[in-house]
Residue frames as qw, qx, qy, qz and C-alpha x, y, z in Angstrom:
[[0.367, 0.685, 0.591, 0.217, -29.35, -39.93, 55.50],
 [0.029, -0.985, -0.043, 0.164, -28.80, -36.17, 56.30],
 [0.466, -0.632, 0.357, 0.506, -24.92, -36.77, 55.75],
 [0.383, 0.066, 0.619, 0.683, -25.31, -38.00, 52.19],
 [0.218, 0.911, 0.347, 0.035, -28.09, -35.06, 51.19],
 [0.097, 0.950, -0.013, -0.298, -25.48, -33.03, 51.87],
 [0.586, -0.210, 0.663, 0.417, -22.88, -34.74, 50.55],
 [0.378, 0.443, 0.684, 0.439, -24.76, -34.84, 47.29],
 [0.080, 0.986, 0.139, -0.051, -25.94, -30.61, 48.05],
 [0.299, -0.766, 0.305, 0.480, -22.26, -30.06, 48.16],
 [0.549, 0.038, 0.678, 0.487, -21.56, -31.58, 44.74],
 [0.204, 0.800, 0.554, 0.103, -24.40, -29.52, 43.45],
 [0.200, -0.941, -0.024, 0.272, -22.98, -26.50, 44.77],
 [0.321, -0.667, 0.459, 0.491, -19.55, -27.05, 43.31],
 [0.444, 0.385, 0.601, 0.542, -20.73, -28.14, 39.70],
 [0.055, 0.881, 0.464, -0.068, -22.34, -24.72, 39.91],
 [0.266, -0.835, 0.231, 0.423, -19.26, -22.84, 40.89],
 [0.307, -0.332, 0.690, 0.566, -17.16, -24.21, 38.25],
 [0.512, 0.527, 0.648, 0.201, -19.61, -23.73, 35.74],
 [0.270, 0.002, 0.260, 0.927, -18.00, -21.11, 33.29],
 [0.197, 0.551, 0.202, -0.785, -20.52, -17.80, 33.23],
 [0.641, 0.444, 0.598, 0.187, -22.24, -17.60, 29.49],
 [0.456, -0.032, 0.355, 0.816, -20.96, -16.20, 26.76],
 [0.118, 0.797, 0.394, -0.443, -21.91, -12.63, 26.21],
 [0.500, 0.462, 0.289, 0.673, -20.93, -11.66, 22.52],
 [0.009, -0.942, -0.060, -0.330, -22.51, -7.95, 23.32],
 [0.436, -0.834, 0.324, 0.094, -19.81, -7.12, 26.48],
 [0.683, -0.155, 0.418, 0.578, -16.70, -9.21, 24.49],
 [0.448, 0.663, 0.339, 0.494, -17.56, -6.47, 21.68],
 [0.322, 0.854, 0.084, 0.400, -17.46, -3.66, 23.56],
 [0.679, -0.541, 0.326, 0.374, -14.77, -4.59, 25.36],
 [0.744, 0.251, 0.465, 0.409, -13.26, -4.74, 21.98],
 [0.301, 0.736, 0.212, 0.568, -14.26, -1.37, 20.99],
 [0.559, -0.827, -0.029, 0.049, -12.61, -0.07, 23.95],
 [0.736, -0.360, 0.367, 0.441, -9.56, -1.33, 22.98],
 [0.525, 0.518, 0.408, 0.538, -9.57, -0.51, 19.49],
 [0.180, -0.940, -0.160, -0.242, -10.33, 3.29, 20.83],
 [0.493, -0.726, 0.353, 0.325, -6.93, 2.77, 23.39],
 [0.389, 0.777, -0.475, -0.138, -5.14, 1.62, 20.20],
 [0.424, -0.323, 0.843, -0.069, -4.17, -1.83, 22.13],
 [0.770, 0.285, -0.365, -0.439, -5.36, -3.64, 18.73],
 [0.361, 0.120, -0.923, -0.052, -3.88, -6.98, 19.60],
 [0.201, 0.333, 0.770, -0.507, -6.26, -7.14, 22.97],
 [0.504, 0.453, 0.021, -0.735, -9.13, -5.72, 20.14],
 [0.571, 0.293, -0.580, -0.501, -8.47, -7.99, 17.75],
 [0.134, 0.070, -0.986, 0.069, -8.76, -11.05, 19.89],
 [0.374, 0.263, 0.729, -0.509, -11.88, -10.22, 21.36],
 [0.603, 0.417, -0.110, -0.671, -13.38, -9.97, 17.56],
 [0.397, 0.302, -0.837, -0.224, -11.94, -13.36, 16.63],
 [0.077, -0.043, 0.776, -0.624, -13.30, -14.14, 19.64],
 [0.498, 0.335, 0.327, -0.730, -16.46, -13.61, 18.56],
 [0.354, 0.553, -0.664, -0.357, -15.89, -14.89, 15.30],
 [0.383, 0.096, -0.904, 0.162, -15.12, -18.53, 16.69],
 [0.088, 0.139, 0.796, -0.583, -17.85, -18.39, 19.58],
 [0.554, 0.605, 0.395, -0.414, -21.03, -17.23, 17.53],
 [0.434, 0.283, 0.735, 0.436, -20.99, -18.91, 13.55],
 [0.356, 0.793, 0.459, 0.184, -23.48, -16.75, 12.24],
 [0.023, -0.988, -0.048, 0.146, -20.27, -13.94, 12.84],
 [0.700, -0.348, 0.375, 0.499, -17.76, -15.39, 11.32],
 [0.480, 0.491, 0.581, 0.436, -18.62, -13.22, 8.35],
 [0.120, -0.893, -0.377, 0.216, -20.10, -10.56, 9.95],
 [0.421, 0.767, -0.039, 0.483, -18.63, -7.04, 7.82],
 [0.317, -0.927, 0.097, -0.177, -18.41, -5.13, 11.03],
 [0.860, -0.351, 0.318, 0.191, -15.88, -8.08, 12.55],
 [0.745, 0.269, 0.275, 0.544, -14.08, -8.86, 9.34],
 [0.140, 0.900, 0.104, 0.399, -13.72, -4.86, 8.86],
 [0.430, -0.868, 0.166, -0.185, -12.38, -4.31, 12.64],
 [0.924, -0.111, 0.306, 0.200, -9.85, -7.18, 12.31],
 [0.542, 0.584, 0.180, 0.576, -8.45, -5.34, 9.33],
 [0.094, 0.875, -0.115, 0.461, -8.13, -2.25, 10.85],
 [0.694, -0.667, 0.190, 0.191, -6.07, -3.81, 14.16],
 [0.860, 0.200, 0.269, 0.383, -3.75, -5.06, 11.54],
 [0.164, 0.858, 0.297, 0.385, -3.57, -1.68, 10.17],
 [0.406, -0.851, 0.217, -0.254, -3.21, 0.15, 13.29],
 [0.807, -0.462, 0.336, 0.153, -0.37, -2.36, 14.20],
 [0.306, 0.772, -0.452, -0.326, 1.24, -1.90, 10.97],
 [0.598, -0.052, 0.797, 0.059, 1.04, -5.43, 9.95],
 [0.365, 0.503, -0.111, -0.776, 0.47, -4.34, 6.53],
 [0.431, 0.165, -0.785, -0.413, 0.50, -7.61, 4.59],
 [0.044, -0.203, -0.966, 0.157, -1.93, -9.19, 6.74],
 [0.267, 0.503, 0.534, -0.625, -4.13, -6.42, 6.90],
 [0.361, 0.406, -0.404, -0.736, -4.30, -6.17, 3.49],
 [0.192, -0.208, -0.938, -0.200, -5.12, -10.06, 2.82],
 [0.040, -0.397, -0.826, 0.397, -7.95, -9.21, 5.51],
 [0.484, 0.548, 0.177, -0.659, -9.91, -6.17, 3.74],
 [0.287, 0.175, -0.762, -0.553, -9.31, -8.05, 0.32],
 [0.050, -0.251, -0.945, 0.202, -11.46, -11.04, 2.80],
 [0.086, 0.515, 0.380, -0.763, -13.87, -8.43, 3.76],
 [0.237, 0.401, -0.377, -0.800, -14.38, -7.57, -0.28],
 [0.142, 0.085, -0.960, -0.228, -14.64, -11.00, -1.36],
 [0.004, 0.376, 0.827, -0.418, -17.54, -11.18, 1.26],
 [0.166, 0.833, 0.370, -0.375, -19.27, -7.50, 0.93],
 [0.388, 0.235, 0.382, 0.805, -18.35, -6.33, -2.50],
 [0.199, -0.667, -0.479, -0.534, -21.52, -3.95, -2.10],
 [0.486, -0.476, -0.531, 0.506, -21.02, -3.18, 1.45],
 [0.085, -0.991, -0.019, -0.105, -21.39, 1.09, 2.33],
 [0.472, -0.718, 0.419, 0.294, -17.42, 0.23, 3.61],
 [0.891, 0.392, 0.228, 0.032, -16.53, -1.06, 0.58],
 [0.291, 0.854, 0.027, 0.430, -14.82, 1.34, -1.03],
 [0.290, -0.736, 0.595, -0.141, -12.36, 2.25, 2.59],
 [0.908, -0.068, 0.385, 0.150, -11.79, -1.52, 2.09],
 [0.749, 0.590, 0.219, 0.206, -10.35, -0.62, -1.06],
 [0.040, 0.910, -0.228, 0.344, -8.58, 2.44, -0.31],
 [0.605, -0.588, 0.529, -0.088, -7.04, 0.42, 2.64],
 [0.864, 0.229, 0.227, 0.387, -5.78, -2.11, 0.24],
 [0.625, 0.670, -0.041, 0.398, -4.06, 0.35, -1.65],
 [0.269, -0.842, 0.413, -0.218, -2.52, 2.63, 1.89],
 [0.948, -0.171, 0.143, 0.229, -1.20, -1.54, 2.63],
 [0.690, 0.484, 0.094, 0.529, 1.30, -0.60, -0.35],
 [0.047, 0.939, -0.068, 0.334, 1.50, 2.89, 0.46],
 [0.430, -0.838, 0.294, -0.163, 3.16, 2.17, 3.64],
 [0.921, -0.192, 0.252, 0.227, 5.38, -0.23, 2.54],
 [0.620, 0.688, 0.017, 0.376, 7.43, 2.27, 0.34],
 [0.803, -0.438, 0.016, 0.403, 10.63, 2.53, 0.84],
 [0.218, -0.623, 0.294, 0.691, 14.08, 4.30, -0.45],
 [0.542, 0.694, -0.125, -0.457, 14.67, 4.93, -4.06],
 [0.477, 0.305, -0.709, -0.420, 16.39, 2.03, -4.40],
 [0.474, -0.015, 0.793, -0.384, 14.03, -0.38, -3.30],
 [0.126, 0.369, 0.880, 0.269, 11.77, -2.95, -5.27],
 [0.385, 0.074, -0.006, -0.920, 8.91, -0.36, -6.72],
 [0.249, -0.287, -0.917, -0.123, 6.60, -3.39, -6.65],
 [0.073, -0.535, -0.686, 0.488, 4.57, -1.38, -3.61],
 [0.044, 0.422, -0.046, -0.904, 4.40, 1.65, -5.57],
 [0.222, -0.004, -0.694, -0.685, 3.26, 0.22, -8.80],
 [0.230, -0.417, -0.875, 0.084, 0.77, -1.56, -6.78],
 [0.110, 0.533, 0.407, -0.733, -0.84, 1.75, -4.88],
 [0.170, 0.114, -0.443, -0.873, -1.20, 2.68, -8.49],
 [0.136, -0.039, -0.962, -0.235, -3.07, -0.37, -9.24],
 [0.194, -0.449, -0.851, 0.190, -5.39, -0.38, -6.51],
 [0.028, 0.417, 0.364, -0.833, -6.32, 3.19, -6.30],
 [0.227, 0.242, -0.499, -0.801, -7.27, 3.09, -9.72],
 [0.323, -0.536, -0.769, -0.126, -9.57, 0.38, -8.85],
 [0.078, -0.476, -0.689, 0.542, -11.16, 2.32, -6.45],
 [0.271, 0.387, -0.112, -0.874, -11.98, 5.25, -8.91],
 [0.299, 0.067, -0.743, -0.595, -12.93, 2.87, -11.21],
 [0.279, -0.410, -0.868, 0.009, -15.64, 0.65, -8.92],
 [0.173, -0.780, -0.577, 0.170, -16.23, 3.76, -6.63],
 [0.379, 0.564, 0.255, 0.688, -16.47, 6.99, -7.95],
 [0.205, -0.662, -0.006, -0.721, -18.10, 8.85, -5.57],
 [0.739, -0.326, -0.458, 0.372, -16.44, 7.10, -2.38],
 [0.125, -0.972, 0.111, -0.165, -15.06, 10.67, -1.53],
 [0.688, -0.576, 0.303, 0.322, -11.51, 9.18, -1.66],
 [0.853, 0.354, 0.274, 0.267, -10.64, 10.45, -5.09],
 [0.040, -0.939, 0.331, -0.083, -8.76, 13.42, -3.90],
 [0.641, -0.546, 0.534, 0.075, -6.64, 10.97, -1.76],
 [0.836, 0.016, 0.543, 0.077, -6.43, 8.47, -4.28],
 [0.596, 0.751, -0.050, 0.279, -5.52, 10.61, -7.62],
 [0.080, -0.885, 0.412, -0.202, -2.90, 12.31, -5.21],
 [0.485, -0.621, 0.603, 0.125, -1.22, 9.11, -4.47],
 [0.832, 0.438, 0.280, 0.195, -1.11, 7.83, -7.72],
 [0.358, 0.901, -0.147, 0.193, 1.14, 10.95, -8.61],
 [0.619, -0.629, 0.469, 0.045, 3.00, 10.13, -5.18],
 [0.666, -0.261, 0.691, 0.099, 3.94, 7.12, -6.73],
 [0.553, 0.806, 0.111, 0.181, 3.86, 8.00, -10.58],
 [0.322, 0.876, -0.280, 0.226, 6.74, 10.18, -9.48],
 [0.644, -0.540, 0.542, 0.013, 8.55, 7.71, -7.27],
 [0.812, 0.219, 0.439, 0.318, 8.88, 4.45, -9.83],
 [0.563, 0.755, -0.075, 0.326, 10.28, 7.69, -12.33],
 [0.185, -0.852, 0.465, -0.155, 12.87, 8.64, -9.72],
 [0.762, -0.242, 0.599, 0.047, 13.58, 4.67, -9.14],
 [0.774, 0.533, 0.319, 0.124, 14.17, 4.65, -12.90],
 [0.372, 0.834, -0.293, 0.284, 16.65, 7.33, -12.93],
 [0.301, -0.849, 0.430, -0.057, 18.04, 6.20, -10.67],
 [0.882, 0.175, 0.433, 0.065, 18.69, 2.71, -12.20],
 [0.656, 0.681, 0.038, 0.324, 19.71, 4.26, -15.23],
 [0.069, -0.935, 0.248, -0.243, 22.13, 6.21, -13.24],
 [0.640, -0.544, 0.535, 0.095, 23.76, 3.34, -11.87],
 [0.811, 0.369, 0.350, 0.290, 24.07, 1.82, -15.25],
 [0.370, 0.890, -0.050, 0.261, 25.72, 4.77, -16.75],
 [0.201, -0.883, 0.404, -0.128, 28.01, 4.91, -13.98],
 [0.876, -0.119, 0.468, 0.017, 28.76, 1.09, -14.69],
 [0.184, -0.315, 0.869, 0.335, 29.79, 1.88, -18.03],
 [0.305, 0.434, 0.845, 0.067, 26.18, 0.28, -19.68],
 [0.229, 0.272, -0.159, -0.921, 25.02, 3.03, -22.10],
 [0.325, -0.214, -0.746, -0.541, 23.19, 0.83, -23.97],
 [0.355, -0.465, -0.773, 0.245, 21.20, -0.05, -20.52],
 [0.253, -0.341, -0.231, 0.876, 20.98, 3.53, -19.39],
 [0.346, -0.046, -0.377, -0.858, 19.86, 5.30, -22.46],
 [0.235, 0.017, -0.950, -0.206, 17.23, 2.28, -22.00],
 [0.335, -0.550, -0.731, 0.224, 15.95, 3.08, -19.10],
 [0.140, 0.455, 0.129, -0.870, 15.55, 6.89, -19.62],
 [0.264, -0.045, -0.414, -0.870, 14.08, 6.45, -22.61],
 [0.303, -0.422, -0.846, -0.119, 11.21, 4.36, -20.50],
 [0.053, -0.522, -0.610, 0.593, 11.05, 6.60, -17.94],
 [0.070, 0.108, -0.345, -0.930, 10.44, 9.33, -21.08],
 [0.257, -0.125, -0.766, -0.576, 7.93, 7.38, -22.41],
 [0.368, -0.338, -0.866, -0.009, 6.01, 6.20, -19.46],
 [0.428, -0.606, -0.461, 0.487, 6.42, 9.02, -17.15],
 [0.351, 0.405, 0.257, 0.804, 6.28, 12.02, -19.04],
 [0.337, -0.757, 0.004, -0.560, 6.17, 15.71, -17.09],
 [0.821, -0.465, -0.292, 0.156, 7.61, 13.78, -13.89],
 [0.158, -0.965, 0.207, -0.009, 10.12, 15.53, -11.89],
 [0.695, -0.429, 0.464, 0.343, 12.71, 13.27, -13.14],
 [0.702, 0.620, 0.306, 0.171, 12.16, 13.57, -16.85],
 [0.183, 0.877, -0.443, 0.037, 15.17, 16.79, -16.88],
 [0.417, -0.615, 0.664, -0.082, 17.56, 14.55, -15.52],
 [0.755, 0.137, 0.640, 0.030, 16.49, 11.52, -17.79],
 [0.553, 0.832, 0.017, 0.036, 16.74, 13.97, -20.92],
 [0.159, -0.861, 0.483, -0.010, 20.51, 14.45, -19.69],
 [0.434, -0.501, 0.745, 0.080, 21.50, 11.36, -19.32],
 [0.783, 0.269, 0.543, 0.140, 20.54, 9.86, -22.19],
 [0.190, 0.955, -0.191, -0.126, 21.98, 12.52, -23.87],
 [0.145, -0.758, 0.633, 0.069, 25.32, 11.49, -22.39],
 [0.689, -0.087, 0.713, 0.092, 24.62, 7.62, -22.98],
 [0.680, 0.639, 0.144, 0.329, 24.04, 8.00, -26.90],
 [0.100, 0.808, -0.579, -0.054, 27.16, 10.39, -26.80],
 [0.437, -0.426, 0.786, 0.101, 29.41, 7.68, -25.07],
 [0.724, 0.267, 0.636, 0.015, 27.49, 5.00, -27.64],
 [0.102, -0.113, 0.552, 0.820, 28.51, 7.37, -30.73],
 [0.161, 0.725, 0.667, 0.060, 24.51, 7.75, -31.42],
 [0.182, 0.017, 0.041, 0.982, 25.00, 11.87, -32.35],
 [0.370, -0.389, -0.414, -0.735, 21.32, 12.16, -33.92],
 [0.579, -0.446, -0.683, 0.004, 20.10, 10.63, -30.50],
 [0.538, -0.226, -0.507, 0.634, 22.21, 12.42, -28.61],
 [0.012, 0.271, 0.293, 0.917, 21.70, 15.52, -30.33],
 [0.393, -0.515, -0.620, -0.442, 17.63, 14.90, -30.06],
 [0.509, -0.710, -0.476, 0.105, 17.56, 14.79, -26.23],
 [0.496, -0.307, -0.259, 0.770, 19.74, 17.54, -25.56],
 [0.260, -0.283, -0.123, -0.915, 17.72, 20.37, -27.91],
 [0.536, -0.600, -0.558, -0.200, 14.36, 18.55, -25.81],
 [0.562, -0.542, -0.269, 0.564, 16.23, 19.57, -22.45],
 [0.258, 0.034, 0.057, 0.964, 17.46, 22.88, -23.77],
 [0.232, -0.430, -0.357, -0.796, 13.84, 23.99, -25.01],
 [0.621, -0.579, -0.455, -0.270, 11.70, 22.39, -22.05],
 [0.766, -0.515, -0.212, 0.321, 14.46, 23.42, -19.20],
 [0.648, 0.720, 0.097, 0.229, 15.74, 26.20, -19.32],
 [0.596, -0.722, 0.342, 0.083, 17.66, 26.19, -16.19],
 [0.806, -0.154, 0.505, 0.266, 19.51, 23.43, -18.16],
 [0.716, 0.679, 0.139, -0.084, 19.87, 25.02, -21.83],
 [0.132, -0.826, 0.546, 0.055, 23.81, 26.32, -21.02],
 [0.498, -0.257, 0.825, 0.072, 24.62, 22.08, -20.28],
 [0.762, 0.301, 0.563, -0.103, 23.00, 21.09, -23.17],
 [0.483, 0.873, -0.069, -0.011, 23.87, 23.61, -25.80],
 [0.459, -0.597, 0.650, 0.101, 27.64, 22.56, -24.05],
 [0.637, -0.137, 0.743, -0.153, 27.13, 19.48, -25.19],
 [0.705, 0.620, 0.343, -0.017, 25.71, 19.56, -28.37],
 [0.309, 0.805, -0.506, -0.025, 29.22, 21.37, -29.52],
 [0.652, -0.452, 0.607, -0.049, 30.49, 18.72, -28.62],
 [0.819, 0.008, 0.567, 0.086, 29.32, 16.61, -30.99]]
């Protein structure tokens, strides 16, 4: 009798031992924010998913869905952390973070810009999104940041235009050249490419026999540049 009590105390004892401790959301968090604080975001972001997937009523939770984004971030995963504050919006349009959600959409882009001749797709985009953010939150205190990289990238896509148009011209394509200064004229006026677009379209209506065209942009460069008025007035004997 005494052999199988204990028999049956030792089973007891060893369902005990191998029963897994209970989950403590509070100590897997700030474990979490420990990490996030050493910068080891992949060990940070698991223990929020972590949480996420172990307590339902936080699979929503701003704070989570917010901190998840910013590992991404901080790891320079930039197209994931963007999908993940766009998640975060979708959820807490109204949130108090709202608005850095937004801004952080738009830095996604930021940091994905590249040389001058790369796809301006990120650039046009920082536009995009910063301009939402003035527009939904005015007074987010990120409209210093956010007018100033619009210009960033206001005067990138005009440099990625001349420089387009520069390769056309050097192809031979006046017609394509003039084409694309006269967009970057139009769209990007005052940019720090706009001498250099007044030039070369200059030279592409020369090469195209346009005179009155050519003419046109080369007195616009002469008056508004006058570093440049010698090459233009050059030119315009020319024709």
């Amino acid at each position: 009798m005494k052999k199988i009590l204990f028999i049956v105390l030792l089973s007891l004892l060893a369902g005990c031992a191998s029963k897994p401790p209970p989950y403590d959301a509070v100590v897997v968090f700030k474990e979490a924010e420990v990490n996030m604080r050493k910068e080891a975001y992949e060990k940070a972001r698991k223990g929020y998913q972590e949480m996420q997937e172990k307590s339902p009523d936080k699979s929503y939770d701003a704070v989570l869905m917010l901190r998840i984004a910013d590992t991404y971030y901080g790891d320079e995963q930039y197209s994931e952390a963007l999908v993940e504050y766009q998640a975060f919006l979708n959820y807490h349009p109204v949130h108090k973070d709202a608005a850095y959600a937004q801004y952080q959409i738009a830095m996604c882009s930021f940091k994905e810009l590249s040389t001058i001749d790369r796809d301006p797709a990120p650039a046009h985009a920082v536009i995009r999104e910063m301009r939402k953010l003035l527009d939904k939150y005015p007074k987010s205190g990120y409209e210093e940041q956010a007018r100033k990289s619009i210009s960033i990238c206001t005067d990138w896509i005009a440099e990625y235009e001349l420089y387009v148009a520069r390769f056309y011209h050097k192809k031979g394509s006046y017609k394509a050249a003039a084409g694309r200064c006269e967009k970057l004229l139009r769209d990007y006026p005052g940019s720090p490419s706009e001498k250099d677009a007044l030039y070369y379209a200059g030279l592409s209506y020369m090469k195209l026999g346009e005179r009155d065209l050519a003419r046109a942009r080369f007195e616009t460069l002469a008056q508004k540049y006058p570093t440049m008025k010698q090459s233009a007035l050059s030119h315009i004997h020319k024709l």
